[in-house]
N, C-alpha and C positions, 0 to 999 in steps of 0.2 A: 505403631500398630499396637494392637492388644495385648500381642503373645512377648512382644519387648517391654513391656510396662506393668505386665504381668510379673518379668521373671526380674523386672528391677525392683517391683518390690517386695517380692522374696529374697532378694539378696538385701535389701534397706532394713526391713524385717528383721534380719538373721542377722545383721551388723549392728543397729541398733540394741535388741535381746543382750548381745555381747557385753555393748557397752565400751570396752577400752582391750586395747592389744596389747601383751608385753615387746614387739615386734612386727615388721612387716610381712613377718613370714609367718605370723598366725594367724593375722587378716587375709595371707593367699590363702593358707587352709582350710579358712573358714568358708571363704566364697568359692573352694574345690567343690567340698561336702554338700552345697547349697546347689552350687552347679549339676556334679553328679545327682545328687536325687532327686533335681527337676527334668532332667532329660530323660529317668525313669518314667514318667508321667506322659510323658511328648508324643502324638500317636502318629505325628508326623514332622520328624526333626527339620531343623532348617536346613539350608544347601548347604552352608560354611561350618555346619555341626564338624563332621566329618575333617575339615583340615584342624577344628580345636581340638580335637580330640586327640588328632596326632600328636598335636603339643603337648596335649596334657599329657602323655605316654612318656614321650621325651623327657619332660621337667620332672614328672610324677613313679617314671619311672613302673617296679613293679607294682603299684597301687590302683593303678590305671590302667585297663584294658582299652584299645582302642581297635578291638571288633566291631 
């Protein structure tokens, strides 16, 4: 669909920009950041927003609201 091909390439976008990771765990970071402030955007999130989010809480901890 549009709003999945959309938001892959804002994350190809935002990886690309980059360029190279010193680690795996700056490329999660990166695609946090990309994630969160595409969902800022979203006037109507998708069904499965809602269980990522909880994840992201989990993993992300204080950084991550998942109201």
């Amino acid at each position: 669909t549009n709003a999945i091909e959309a938001l892959n390439s804002k994350l190809r976008r935002a990886v690309r920009a980059r360029g190279h990771f010193p680690n795996d765990e700056a490329a999660t970071k990166l695609l946090y950041l990309v994630l969160n402030r595409a969902a800022e955007d979203w006037k109507r999130p998708p069904r499965e927003w809602f269980e990522a989010k909880t994840q992201f809480a989990i993993v992300f901890g204080e950084r991550f609201k998942a109201s």
